[in-house]
Backbone as CSV, one residue per row, in Angstrom:
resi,resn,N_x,N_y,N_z,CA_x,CA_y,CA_z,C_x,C_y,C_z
1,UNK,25.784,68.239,2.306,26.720,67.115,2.379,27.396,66.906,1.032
2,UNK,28.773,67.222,1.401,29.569,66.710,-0.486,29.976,65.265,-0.086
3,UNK,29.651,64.801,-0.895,30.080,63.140,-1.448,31.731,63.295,-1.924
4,UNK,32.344,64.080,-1.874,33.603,64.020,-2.163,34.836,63.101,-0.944
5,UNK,35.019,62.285,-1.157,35.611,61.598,0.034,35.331,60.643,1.174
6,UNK,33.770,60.783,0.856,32.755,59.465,1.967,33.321,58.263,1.119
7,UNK,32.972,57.254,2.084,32.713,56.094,1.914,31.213,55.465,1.876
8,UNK,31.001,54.875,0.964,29.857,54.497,0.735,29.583,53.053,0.459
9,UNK,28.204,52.613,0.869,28.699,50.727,0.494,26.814,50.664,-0.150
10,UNK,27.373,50.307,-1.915,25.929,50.275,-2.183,25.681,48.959,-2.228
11,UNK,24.626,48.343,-2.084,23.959,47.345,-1.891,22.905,47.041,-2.764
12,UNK,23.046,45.951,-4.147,21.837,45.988,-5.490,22.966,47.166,-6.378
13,UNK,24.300,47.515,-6.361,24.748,47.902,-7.546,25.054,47.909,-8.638
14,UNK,24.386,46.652,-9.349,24.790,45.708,-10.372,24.441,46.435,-11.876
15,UNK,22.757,47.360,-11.465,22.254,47.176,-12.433,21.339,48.322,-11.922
16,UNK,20.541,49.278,-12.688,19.151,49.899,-12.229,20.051,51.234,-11.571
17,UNK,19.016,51.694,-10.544,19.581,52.568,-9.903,21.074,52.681,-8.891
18,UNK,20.885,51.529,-8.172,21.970,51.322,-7.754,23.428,51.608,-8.328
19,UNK,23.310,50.777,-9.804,24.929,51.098,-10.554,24.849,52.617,-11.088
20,UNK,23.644,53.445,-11.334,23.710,55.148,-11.756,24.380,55.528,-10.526
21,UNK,23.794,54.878,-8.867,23.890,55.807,-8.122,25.782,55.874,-7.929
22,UNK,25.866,54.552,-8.114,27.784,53.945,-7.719,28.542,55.036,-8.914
23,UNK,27.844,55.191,-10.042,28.783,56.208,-11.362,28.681,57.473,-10.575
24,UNK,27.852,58.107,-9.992,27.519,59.372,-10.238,27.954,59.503,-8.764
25,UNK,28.242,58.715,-7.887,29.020,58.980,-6.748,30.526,59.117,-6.825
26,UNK,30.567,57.619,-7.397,31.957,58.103,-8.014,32.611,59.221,-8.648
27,UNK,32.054,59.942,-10.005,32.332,61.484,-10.623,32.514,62.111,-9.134
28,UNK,31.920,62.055,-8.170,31.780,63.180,-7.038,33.129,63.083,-6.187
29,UNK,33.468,61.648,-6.766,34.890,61.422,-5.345,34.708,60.889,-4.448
30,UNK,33.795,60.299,-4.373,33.629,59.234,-3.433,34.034,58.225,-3.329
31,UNK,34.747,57.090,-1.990,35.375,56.027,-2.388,34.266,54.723,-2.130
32,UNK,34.066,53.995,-2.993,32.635,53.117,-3.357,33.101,51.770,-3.092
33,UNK,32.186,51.087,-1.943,31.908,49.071,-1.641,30.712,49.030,-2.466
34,UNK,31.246,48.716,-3.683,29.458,48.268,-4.233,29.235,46.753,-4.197
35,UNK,28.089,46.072,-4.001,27.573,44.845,-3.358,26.836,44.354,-4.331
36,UNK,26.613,42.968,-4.875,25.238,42.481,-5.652,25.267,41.158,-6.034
37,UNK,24.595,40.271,-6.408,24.768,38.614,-6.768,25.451,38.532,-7.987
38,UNK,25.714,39.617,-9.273,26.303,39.490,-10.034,27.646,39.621,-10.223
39,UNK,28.586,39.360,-9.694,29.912,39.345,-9.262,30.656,40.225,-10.612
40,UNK,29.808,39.509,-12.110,31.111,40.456,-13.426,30.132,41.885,-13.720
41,UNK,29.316,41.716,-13.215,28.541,43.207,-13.450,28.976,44.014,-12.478
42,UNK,29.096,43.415,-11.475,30.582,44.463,-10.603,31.678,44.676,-11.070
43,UNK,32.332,43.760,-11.330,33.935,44.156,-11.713,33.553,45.254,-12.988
44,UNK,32.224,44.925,-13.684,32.396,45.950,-15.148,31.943,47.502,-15.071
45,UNK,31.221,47.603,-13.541,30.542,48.699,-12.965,32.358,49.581,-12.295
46,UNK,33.280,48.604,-11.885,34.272,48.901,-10.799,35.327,49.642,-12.307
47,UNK,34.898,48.976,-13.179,36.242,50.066,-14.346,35.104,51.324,-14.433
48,UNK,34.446,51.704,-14.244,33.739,52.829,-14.303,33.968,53.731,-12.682
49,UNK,34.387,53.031,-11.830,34.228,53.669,-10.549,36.058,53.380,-9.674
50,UNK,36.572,54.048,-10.313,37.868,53.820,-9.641,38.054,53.689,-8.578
51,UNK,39.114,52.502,-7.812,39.081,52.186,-6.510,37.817,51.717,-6.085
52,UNK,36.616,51.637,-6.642,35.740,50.763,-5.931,36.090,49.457,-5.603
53,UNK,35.885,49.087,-4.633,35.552,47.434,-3.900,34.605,46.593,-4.156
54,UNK,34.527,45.768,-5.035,33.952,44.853,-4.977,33.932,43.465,-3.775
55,UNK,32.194,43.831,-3.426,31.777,42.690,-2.555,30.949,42.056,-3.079
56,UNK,30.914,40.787,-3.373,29.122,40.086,-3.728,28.718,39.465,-3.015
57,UNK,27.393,39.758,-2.925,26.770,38.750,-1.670,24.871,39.037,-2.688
58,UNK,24.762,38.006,-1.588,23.072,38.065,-2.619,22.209,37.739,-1.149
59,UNK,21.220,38.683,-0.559,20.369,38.896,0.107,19.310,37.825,0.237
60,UNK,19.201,37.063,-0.205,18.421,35.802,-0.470,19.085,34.932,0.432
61,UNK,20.578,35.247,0.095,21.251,34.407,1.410,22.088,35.478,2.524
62,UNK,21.383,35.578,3.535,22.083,36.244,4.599,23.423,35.892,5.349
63,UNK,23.589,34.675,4.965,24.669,34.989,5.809,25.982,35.357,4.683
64,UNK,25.752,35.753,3.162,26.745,36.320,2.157,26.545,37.542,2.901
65,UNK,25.381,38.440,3.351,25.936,39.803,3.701,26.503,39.663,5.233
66,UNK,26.493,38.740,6.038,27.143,39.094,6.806,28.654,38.515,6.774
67,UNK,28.914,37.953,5.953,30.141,37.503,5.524,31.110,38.957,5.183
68,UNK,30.297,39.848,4.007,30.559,41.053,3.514,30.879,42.030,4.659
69,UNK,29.606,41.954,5.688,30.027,42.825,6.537,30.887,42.744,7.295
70,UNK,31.688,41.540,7.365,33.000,41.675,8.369,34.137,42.199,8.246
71,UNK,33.723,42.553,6.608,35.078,43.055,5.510,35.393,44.619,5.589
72,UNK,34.312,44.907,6.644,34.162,46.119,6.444,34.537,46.893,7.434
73,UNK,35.425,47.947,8.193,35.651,48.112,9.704,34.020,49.162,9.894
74,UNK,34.404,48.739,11.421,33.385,49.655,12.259,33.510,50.888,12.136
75,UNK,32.685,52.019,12.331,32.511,53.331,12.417,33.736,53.543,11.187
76,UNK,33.150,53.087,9.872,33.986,53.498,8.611,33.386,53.974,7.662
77,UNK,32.343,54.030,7.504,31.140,54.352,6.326,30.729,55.460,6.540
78,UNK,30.362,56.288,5.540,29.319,57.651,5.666,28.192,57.193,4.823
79,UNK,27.900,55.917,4.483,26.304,55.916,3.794,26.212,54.430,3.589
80,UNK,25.315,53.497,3.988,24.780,52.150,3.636,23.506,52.568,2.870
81,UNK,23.760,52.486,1.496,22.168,52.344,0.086,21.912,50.950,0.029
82,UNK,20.905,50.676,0.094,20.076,49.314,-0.227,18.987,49.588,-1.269
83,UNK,19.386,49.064,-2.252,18.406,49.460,-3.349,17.817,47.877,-3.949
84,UNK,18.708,47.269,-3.171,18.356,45.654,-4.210,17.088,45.364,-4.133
85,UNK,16.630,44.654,-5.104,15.557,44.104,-4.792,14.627,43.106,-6.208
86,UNK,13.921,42.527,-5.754,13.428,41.385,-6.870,11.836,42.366,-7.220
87,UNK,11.215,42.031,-8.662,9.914,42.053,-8.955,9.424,41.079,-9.916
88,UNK,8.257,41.049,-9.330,7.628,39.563,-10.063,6.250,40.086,-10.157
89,UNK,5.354,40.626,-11.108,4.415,41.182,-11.318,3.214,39.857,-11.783
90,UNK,2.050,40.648,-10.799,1.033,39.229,-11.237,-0.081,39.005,-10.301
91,UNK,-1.197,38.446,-10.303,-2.123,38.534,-9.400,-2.058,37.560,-8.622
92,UNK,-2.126,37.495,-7.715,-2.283,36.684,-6.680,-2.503,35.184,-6.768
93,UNK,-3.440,34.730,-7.418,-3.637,33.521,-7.579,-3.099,33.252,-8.592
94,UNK,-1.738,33.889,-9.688,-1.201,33.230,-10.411,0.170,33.060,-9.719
95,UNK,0.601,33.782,-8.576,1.575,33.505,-7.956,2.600,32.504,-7.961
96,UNK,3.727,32.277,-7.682,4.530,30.892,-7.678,5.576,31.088,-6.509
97,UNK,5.404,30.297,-5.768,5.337,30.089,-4.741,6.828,30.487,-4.313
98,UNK,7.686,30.061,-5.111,9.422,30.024,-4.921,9.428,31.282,-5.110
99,UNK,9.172,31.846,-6.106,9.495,32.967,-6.659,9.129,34.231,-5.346
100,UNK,7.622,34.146,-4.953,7.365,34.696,-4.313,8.084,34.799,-2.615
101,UNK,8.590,33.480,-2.341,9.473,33.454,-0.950,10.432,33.965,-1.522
102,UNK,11.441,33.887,-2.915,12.369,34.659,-2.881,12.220,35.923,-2.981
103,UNK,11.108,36.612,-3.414,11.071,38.416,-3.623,10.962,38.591,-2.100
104,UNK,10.191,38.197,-1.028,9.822,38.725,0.306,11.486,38.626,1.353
105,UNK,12.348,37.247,0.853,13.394,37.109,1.251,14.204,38.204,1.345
106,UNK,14.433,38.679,-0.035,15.219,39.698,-0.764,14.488,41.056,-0.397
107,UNK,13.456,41.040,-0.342,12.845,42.795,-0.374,12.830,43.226,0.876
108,UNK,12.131,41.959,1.872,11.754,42.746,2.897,12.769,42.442,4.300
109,UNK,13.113,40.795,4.322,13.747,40.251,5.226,15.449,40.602,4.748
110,UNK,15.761,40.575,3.582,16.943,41.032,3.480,17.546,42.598,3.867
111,UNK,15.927,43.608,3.703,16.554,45.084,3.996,16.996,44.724,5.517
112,UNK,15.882,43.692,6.197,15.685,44.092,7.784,17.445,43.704,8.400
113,UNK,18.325,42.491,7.472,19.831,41.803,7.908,20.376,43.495,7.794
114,UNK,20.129,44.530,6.422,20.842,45.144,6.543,20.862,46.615,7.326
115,UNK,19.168,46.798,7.476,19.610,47.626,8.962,20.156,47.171,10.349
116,UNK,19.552,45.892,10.588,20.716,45.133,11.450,21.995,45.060,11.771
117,UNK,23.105,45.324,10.914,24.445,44.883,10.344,24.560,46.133,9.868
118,UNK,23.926,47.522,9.398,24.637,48.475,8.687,25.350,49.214,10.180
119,UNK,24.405,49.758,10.935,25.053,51.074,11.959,26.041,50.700,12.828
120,UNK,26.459,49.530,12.848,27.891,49.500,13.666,29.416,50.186,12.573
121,UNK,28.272,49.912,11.443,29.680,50.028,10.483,29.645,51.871,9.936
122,UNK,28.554,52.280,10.470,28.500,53.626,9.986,29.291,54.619,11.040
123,UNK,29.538,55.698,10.492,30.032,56.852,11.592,28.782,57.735,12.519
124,UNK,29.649,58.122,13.119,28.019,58.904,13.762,27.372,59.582,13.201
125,UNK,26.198,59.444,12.561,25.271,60.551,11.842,25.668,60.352,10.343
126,UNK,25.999,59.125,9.959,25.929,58.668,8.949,24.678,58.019,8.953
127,UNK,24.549,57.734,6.947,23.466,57.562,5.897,23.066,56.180,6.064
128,UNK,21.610,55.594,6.709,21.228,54.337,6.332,19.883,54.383,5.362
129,UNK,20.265,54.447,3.791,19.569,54.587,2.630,18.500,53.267,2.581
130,UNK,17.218,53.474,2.795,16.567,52.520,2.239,15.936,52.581,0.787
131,UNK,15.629,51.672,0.096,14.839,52.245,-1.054,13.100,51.538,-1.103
132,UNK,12.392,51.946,-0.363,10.942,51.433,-0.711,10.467,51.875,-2.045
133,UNK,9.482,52.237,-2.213,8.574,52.351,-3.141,7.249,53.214,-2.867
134,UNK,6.683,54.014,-4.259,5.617,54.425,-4.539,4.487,53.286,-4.267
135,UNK,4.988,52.079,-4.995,4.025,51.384,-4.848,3.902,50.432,-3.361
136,UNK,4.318,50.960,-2.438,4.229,50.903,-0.869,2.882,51.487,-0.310
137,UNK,2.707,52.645,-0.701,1.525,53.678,-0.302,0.644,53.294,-0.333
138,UNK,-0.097,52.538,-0.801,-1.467,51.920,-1.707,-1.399,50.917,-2.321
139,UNK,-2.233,49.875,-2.070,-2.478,48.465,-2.765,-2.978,48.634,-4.090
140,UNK,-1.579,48.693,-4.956,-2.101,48.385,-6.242,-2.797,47.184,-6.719
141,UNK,-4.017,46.869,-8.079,-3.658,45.723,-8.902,-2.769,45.600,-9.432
142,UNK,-2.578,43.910,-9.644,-1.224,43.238,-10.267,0.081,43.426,-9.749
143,UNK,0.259,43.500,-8.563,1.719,43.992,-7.754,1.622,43.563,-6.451
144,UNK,0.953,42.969,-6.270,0.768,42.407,-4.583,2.263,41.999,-3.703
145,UNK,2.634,41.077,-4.223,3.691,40.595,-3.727,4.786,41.598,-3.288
146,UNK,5.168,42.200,-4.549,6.090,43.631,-4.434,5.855,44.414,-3.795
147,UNK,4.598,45.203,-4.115,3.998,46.345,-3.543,3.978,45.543,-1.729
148,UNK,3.554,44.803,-1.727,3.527,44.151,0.131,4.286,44.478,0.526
149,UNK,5.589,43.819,-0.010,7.139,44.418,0.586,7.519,45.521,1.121
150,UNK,7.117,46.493,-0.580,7.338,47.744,-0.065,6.675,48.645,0.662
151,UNK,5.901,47.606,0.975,4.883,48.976,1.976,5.599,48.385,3.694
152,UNK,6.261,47.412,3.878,6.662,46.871,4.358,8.109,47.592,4.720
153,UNK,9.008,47.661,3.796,10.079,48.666,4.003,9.806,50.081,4.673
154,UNK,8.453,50.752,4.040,8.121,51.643,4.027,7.974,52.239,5.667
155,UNK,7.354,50.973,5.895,7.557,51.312,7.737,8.145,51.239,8.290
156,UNK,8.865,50.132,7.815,10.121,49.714,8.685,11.489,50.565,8.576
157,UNK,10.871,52.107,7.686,12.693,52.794,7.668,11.887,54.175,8.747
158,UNK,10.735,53.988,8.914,9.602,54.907,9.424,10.214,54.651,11.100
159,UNK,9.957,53.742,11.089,10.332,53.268,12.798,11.803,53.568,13.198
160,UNK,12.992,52.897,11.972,14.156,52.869,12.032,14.791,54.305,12.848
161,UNK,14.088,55.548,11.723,14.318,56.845,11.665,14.059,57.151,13.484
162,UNK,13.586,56.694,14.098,12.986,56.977,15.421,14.113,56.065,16.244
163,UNK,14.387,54.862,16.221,14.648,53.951,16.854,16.371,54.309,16.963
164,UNK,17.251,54.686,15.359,18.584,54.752,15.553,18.965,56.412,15.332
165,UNK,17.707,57.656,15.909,18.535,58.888,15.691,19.256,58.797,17.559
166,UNK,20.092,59.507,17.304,21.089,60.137,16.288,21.778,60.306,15.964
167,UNK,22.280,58.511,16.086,23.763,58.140,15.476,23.495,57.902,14.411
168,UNK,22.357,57.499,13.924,21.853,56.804,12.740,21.527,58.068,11.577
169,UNK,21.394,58.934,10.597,20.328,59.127,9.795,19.786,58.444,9.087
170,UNK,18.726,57.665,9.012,17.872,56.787,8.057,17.239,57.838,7.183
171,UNK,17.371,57.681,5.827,16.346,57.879,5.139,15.401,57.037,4.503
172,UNK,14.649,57.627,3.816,13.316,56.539,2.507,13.538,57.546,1.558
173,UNK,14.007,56.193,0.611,13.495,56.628,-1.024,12.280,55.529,-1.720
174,UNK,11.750,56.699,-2.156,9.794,56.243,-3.042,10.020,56.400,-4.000
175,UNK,10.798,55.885,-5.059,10.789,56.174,-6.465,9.467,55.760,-7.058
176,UNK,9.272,56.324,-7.962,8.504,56.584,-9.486,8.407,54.862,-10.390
177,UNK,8.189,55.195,-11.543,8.556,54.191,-12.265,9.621,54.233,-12.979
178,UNK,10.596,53.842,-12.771,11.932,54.050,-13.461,12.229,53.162,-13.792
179,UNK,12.670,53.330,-15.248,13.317,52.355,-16.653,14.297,51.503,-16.027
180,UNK,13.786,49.966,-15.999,15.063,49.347,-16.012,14.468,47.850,-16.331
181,UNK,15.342,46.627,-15.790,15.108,45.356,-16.449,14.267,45.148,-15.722
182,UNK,13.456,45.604,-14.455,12.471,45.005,-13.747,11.138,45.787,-14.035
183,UNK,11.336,47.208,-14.432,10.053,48.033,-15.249,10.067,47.259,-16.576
184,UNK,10.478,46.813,-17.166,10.646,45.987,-18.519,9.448,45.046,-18.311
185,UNK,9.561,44.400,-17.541,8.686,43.552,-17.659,7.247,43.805,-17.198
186,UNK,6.803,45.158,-17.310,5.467,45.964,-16.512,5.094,45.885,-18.431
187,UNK,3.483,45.474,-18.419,3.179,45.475,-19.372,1.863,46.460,-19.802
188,UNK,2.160,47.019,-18.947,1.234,48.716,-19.228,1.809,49.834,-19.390
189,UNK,1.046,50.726,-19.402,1.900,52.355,-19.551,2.544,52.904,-18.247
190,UNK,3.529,53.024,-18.019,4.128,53.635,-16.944,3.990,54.916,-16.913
191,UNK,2.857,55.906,-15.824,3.400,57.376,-16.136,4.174,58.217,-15.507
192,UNK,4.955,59.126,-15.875,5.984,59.588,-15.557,7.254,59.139,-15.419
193,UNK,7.852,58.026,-16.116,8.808,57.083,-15.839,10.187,57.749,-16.353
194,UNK,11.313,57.460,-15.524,12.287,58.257,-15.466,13.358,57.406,-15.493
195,UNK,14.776,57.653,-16.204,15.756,57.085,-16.279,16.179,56.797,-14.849
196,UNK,17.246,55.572,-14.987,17.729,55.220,-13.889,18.832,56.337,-13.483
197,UNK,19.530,57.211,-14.074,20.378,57.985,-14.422,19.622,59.768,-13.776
198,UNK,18.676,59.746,-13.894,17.425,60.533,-13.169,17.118,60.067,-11.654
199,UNK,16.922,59.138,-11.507,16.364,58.498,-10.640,17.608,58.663,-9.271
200,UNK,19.180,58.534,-9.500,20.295,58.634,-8.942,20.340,60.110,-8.243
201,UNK,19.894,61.125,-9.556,20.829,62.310,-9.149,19.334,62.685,-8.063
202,UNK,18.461,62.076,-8.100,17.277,62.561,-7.091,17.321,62.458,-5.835
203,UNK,18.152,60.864,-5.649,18.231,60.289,-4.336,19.492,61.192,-3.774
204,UNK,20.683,61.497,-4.486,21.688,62.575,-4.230,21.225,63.619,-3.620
205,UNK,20.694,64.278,-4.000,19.796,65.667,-3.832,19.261,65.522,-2.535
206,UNK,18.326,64.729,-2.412,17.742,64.004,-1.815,18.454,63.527,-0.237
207,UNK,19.275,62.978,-0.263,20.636,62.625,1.058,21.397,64.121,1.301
208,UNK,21.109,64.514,0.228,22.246,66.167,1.068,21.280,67.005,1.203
209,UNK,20.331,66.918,1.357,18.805,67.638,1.948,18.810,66.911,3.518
210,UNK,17.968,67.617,4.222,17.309,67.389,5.647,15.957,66.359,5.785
211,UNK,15.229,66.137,4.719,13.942,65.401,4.625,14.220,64.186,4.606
212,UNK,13.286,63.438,5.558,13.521,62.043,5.863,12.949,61.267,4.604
213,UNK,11.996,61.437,3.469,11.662,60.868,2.456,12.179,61.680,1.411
214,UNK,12.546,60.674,0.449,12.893,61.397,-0.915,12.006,60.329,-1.993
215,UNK,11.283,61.266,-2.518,10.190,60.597,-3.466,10.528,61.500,-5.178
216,UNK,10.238,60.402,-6.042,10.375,61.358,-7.083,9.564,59.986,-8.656
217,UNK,8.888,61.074,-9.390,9.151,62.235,-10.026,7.735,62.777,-9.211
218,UNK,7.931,63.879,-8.805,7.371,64.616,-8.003,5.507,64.646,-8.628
219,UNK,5.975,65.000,-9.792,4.086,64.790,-10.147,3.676,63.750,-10.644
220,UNK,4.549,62.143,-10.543,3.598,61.011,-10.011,3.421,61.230,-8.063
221,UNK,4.656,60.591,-7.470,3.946,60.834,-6.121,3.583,61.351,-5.667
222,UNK,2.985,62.660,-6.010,2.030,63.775,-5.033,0.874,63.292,-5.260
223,UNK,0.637,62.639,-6.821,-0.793,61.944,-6.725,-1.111,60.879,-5.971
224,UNK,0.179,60.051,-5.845,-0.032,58.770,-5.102,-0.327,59.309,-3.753
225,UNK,0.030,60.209,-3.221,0.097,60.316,-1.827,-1.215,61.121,-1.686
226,UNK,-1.616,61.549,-2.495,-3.384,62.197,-2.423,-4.284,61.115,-2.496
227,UNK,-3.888,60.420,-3.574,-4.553,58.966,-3.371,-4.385,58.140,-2.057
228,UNK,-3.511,58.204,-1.347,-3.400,57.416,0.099,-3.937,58.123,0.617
229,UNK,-4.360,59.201,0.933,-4.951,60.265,1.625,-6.243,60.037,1.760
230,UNK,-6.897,59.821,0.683,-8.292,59.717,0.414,-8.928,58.975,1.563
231,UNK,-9.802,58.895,1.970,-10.951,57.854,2.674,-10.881,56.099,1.753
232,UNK,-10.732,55.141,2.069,-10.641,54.109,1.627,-12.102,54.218,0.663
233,UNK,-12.986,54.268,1.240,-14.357,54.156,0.382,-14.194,55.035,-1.155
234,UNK,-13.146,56.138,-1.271,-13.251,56.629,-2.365,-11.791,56.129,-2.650
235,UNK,-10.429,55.957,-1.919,-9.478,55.305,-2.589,-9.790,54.006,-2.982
236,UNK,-10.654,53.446,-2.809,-10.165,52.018,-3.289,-11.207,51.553,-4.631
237,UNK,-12.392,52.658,-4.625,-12.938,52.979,-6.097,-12.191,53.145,-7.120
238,UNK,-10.664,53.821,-6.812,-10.287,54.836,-7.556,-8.925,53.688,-8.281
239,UNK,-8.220,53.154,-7.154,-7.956,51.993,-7.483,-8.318,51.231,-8.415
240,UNK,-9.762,50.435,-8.193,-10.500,49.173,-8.776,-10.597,49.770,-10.324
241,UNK,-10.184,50.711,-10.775,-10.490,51.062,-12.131,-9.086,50.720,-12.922
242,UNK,-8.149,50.268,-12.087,-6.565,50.349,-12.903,-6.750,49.135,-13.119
243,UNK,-7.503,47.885,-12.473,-7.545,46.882,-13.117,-8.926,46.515,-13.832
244,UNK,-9.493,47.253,-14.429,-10.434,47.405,-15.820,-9.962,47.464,-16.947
């Protein structure tokens, strides 16, 4: 699949992966709806991406994306990316309560408005991009809230893939730990952690491939996924040591 000439509508392009993925689509020729609550981090992303469209809407409030989506004609898109998303790192009982209805709003109930609302607007056998997470696979410490979500997405693009072939292609992306303002605030060692700029050209690769998951950097998630593999009695030993 060349990206030269699709239409694409990213969703969370403000910042992180999302705005690598809107640059590096753009270089390709692609004509770009990028989406996000920050309205001037769009317009400053849109002098980088010629002819992009700016839409803002913020997933927290649904009816901004369905406002967005009316802007958009039917069977016009070759790819809906949803990458947005909130993190709030922390154990459970230090939780806060707002914070936490807004990450589940945004992570999990907001992907669900936009598989809802994306495939009328896609072409046939066009791209519905989700972005879960590594930390979906397995109940980390200190990530509950997040990690919930994404294990949450995780199924829900699992089912999707079944439910809308084969007008639909759904994929899943499992990223790594990748550098940005929401890994910023992770106050341990991240291993294998990869630019957001890395992280883009993977999911690329990744959409013009046949595989319904695109996970990366390849030698963190092969461990994670050996680790999900395991028997609980020895995964969750193996676990209980990351928070020691």
């Amino acid at each position: 699949m060349s990206f030269a000439g699709k239409n694409v509508w990213i969703i969370g392009a403000s910042a992180g992966i999302g705005a690598a993925l809107a640059r590096a689509l753009s270089a390709q020729g692609a004509q770009l709806t990028v989406s996000a609550r920050d309205a001037q981090a769009l317009e400053t992303l849109a002098r980088d991406c010629p002819g992009a469209r700016v839409l803002p809407l913020d997933l927290g409030q649904p009816e901004t994306l369905d406002a967005a989506a009316r802007l958009i004609p039917e069977n016009s898109l070759d790819a809906v990316i949803c990458t947005a998303a909130l993190y709030d790192p922390g154990r459970v009982a230090d939780l806060d309560r707002v914070r936490t209805r807004a990450l589940v709003q945004v992570n999990l109930l907001g992907t669900f408005e936009v598989a809802r609302l994306a495939p009328p607007l896609l072409k046939h056998g066009g791209q519905l991009v989700l972005f879960g997470s590594v930390a979906g696979y397995i109940g980390l410490p200190g990530g509950q809230a997040y990690s919930a979500t994404k294990a949450a997405v995780n199924n829900l693009a699992e089912t999707l893939r079944i439910e809308l072939a084969p007008r639909v292609d759904v994929r899943l992306v499992c990223p790594g730990f990748v550098r940005s303002r929401l890994t910023d605030r992770n106050r341990f060692d991240m291993p294998a952690i990869i630019t957001a700029e890395e992280a883009a050209q993977q999911t690329l690769r990744g959409m013009q491939g046949r595989g319904f998951e695109i996970h990366y950097p390849k030698r963190f998630t092969r461990a994670m996924k050996l680790l999900r593999a395991l028997p609980y009695g020895l995964s969750l030993r193996l676990t209980a040591r990351l928070s020691s």
